[in-house]
DSSP file (Angstrom, degrees, kcal/mol; ACC not computed):
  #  RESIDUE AA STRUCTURE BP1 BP2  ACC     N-H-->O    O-->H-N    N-H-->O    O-->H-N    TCO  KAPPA ALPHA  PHI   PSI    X-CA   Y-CA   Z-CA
    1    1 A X              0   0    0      0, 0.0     2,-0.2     0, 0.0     0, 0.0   0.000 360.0 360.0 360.0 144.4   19.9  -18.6    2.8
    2    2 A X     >  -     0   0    0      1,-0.1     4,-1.2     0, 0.0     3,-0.2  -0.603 360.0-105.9-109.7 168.1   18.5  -19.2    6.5
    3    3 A X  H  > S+     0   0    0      1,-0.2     4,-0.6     2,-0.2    -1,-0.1   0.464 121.1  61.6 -74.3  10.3   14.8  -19.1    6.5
    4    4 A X  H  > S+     0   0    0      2,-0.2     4,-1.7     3,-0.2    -1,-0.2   0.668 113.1  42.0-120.5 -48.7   14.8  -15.2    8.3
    5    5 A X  H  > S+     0   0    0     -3,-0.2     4,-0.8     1,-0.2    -2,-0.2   0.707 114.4  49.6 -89.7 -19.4   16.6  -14.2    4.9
    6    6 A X  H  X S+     0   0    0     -4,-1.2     4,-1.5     2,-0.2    -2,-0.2   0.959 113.7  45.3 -76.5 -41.9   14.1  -16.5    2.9
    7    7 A X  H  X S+     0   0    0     -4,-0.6     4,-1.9     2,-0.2     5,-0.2   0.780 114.7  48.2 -55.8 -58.2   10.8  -14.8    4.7
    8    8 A X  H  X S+     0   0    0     -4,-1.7     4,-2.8     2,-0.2     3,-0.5   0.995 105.8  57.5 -76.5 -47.3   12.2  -11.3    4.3
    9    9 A X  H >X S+     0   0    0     -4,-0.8     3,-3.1     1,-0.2     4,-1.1   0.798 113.4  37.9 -24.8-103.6   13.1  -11.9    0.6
   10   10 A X  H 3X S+     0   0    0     -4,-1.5     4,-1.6     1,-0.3    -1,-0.2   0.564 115.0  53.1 -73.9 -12.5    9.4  -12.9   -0.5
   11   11 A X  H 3X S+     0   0    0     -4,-1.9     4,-1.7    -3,-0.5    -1,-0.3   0.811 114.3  43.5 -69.9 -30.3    7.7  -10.2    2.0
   12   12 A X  H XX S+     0   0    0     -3,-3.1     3,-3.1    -4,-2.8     4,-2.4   0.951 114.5  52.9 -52.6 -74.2   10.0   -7.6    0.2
   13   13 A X  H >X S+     0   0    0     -4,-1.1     4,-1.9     1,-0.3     3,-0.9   0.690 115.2  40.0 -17.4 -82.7    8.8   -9.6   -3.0
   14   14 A X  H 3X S+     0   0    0     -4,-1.6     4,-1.6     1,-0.3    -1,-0.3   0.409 104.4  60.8 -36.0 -34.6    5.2   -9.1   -2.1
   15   15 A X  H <X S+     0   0    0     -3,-3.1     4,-0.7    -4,-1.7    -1,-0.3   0.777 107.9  48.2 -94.1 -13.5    5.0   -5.6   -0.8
   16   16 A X  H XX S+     0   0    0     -4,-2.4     4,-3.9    -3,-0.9     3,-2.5   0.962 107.5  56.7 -64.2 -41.9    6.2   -4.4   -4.1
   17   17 A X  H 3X S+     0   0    0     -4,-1.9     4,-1.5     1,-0.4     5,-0.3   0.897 110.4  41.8 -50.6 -35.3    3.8   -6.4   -5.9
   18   18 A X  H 3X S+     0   0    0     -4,-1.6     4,-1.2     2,-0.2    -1,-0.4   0.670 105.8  59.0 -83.9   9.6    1.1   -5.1   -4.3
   19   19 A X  H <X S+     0   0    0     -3,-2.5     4,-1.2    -4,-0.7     5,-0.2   0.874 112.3  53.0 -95.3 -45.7    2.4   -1.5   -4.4
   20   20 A X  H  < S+     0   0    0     -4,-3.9     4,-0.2     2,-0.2    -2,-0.2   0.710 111.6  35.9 -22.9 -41.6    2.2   -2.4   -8.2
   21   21 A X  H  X S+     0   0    0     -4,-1.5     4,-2.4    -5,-0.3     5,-0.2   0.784 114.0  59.4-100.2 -28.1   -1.1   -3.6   -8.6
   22   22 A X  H  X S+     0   0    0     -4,-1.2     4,-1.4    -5,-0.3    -2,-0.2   0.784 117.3  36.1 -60.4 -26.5   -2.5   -0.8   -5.9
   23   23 A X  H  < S+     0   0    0     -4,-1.2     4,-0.4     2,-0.2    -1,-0.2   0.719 115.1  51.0-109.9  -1.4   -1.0    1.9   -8.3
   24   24 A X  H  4 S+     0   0    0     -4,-0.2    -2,-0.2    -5,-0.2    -1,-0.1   0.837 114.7  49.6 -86.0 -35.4   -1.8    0.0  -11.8
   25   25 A X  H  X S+     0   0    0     -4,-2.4     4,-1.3     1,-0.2    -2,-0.2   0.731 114.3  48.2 -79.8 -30.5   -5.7   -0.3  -10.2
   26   26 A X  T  < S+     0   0    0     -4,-1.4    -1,-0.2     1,-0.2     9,-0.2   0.676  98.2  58.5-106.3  15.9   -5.5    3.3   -9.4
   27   27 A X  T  4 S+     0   0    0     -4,-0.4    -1,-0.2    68,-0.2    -2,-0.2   0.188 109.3  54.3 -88.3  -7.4   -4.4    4.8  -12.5
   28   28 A X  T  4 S+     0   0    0      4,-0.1     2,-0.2     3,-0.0    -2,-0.2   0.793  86.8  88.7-105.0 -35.8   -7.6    3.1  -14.0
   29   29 A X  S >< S-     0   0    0     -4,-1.3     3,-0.6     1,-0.1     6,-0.1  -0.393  85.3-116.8 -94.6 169.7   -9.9    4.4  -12.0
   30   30 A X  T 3  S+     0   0    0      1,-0.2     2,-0.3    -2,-0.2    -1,-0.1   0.686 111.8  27.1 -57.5 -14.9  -11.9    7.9  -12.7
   31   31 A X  T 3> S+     0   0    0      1,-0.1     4,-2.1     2,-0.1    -1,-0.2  -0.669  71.2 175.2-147.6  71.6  -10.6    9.6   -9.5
   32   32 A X  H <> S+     0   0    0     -3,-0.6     4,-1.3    -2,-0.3     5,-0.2   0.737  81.9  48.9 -68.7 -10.2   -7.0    7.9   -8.6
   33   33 A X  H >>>S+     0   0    0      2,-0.2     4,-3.0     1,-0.2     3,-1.8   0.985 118.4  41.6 -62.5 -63.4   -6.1   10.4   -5.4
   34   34 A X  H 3>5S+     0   0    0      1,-0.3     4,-1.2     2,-0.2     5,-0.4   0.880 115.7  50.8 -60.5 -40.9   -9.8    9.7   -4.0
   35   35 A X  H 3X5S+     0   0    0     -4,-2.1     4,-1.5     1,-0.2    -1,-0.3   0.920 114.2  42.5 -74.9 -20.6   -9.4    5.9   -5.0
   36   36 A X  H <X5S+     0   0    0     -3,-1.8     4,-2.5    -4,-1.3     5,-0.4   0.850 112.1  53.6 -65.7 -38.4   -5.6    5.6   -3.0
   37   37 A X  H  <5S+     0   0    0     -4,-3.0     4,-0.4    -5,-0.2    -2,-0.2   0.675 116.5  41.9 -89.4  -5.5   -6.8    7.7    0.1
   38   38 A X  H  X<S+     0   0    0     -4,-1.2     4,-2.0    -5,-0.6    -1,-0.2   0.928 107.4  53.2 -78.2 -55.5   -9.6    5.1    0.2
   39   39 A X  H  X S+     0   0    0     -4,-1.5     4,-2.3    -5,-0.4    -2,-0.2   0.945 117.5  45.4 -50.0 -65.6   -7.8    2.0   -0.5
   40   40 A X  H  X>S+     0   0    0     -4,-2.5     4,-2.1     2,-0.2     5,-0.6   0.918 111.0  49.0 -61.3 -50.3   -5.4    3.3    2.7
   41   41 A X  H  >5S+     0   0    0     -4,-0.4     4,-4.7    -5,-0.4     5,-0.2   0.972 109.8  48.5 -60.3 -47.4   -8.2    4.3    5.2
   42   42 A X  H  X5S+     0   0    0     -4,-2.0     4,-1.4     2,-0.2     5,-0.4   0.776 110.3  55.5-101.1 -28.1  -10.3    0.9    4.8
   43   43 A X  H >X5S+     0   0    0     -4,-2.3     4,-2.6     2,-0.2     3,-0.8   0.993 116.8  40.2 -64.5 -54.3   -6.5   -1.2    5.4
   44   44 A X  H 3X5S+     0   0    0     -4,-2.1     4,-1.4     1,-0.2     5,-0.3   0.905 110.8  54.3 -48.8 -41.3   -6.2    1.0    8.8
   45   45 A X  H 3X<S+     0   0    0     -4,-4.7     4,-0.6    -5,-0.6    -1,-0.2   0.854 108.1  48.7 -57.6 -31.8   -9.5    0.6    9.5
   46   46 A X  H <X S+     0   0    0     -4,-1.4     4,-4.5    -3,-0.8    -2,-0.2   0.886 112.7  50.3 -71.8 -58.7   -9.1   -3.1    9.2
   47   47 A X  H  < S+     0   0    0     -4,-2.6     5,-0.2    -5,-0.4    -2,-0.2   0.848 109.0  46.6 -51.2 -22.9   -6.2   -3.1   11.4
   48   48 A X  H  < S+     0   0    0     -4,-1.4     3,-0.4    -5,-0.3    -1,-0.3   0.661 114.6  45.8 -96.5 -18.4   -7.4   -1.3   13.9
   49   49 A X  H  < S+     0   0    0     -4,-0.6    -2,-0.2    -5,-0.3     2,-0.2   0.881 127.4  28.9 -82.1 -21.9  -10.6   -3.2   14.1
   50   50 A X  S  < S-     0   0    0     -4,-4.5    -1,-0.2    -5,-0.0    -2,-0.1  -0.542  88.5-168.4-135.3  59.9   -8.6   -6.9   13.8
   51   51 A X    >   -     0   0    0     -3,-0.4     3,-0.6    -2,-0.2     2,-0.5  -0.092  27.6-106.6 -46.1 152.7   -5.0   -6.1   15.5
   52   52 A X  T 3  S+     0   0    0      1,-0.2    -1,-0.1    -5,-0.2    11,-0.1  -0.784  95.4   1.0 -96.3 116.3   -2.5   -8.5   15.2
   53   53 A X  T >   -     0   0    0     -2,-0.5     3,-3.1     2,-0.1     6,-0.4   0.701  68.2-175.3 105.9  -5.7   -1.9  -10.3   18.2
   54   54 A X  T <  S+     0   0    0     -3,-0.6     6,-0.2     1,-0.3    -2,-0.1   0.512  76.2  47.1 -30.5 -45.6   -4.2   -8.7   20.2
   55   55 A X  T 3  S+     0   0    0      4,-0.1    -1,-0.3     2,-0.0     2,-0.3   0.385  86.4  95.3 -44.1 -35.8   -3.0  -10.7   23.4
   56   56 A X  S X  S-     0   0    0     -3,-3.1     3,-1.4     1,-0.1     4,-0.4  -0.433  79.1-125.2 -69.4 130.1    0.4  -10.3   23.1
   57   57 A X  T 3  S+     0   0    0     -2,-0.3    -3,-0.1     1,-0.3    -1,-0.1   0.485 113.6  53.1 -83.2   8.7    2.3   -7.2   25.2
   58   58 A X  T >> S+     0   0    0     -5,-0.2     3,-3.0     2,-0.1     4,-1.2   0.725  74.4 108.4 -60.7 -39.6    3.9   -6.0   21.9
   59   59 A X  H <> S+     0   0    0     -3,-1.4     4,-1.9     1,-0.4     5,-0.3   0.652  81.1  45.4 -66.9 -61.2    0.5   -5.9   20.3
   60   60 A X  H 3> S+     0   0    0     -4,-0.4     4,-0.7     1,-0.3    -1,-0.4   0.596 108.6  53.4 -53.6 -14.3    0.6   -1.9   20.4
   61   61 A X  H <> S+     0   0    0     -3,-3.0     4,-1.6     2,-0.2    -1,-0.3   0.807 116.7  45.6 -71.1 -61.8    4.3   -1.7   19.0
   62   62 A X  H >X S+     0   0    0     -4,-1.2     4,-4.0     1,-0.2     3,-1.2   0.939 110.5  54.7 -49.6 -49.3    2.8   -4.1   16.0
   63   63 A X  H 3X S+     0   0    0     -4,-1.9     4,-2.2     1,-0.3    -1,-0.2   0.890 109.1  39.0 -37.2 -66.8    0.1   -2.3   15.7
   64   64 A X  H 3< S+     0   0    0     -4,-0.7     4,-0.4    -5,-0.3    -1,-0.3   0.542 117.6  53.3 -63.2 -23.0    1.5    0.7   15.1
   65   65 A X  H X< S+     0   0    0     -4,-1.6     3,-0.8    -3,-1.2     4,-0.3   0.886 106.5  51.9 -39.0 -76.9    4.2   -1.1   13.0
   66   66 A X  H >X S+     0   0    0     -4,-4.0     4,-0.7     1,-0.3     3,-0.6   0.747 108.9  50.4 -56.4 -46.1    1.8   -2.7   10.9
   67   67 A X  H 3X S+     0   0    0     -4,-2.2     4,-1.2     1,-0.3    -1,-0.3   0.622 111.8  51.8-102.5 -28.2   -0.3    1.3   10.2
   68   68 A X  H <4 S+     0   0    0     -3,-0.8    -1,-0.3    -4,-0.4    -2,-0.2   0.434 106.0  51.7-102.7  24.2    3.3    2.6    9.2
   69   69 A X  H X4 S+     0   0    0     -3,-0.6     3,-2.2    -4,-0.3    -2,-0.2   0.792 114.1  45.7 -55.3-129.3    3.5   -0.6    6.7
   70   70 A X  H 3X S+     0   0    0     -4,-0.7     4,-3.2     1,-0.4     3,-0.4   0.213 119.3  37.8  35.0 -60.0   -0.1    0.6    5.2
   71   71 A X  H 3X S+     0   0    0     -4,-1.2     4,-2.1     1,-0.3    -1,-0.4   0.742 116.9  53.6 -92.1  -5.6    0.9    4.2    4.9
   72   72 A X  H <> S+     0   0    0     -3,-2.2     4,-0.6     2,-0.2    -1,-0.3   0.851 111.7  51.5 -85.2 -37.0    4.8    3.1    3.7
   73   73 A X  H >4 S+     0   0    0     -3,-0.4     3,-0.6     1,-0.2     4,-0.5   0.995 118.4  30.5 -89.2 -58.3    3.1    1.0    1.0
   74   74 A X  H 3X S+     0   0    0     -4,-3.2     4,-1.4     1,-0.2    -1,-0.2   0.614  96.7  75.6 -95.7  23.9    0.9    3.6   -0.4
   75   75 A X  H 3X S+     0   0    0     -4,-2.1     4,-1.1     1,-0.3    -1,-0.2   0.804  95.4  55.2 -81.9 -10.1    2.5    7.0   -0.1
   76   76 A X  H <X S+     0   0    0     -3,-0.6     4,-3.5    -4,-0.6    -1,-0.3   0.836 111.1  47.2 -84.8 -22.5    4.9    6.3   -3.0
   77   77 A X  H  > S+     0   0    0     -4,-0.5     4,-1.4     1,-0.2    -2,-0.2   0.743 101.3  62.3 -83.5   2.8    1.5    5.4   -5.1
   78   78 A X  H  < S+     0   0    0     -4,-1.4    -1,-0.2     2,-0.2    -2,-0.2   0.928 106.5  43.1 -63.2 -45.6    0.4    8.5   -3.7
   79   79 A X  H  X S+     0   0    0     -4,-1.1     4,-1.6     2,-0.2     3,-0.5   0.889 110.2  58.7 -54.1 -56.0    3.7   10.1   -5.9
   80   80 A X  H  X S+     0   0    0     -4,-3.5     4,-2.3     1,-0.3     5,-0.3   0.947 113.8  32.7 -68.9 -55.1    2.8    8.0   -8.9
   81   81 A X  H  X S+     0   0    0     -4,-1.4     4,-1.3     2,-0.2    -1,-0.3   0.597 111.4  63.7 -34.1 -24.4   -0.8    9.5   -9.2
   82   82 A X  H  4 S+     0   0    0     -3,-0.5    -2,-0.2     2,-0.2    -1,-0.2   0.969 110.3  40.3 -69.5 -59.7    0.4   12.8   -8.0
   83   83 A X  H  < S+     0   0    0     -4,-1.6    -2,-0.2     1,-0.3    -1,-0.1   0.672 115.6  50.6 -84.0 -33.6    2.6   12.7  -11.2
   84   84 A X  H >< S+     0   0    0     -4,-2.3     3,-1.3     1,-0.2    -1,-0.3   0.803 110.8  53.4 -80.7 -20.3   -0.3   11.2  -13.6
   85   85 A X  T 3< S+     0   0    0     -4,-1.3    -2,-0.2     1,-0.3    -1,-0.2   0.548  90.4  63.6 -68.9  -7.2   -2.5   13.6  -12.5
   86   86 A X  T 3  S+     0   0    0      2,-0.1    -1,-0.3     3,-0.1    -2,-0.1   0.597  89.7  91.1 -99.2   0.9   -0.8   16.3  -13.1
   87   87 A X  S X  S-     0   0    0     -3,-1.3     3,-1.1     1,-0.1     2,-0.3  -0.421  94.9 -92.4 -85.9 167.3   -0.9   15.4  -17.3
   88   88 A X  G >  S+     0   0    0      1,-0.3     3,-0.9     2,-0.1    -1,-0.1  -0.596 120.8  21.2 -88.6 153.3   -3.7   16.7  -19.2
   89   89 A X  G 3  S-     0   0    0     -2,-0.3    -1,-0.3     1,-0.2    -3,-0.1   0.781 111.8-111.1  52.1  27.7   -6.5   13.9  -19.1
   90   90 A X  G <  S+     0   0    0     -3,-1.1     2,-0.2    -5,-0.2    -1,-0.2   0.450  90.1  81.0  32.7  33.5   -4.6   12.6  -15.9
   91   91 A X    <   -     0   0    0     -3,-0.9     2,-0.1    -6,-0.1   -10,-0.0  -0.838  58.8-155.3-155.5 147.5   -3.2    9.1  -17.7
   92   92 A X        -     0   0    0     -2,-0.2     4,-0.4    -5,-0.0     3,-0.1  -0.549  39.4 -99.3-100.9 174.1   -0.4    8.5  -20.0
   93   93 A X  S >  S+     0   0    0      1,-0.2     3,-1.4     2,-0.2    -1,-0.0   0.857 123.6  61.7 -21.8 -60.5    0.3    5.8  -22.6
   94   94 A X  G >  S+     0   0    0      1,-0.4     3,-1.7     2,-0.1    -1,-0.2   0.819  97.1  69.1 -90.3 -58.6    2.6    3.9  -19.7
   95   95 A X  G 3  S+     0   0    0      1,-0.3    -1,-0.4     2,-0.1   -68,-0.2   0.454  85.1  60.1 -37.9 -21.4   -0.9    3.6  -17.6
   96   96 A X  G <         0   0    0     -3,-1.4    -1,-0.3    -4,-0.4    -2,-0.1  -0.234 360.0 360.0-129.5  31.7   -2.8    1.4  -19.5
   97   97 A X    <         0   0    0     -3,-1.7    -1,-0.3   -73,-0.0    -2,-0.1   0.403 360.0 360.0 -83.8 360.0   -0.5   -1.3  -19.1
């Protein structure tokens, strides 16, 4: 495995975990749409205040990279709330793992 293959492997690795713990954290709290579209604003809002690279003559290609990362990561917990929400009392057993 070359280190390019090694790198993408544990960033794969990583953005599921957190799309895991982002959707476990908002299945707990009392209002998980509110608590997702929150979670998402205040990572763009960081990115756009602390681009990566700032210096660099990519930096707006990253940028912009980086903010459809953010929204890639949570619109599938966007789905997963969507779906618990739509139960009566808006969590199931499987939530409270």
């Amino acid at each position: 495995m070359t280190e390019t293959d090694d790198l993408s492997a544990r960033l794969v690795a990583l953005e599921t975990m957190l799309r895991h713990l982002v959707t476990h954290l908002a299945l707990r709290s009392d209002n998980p749409p509110s608590w997702v579209a929150t979670r998402r604003m205040l990572a763009l809002h960081e990115v756009q205040m602390r681009p990566p690279r700032s210096g660099h003559p990519q930096a707006r290609t990253n940028l912009a990279g980086l903010k459809q990362v953010i929204n890639g990561i949570f619109d599938p917990v966007d789905d997963v709330v969507g779906a618990y929400g739509a139960r009566p009392g808006g969590k199931s057993s499987g939530a409270t793992r």
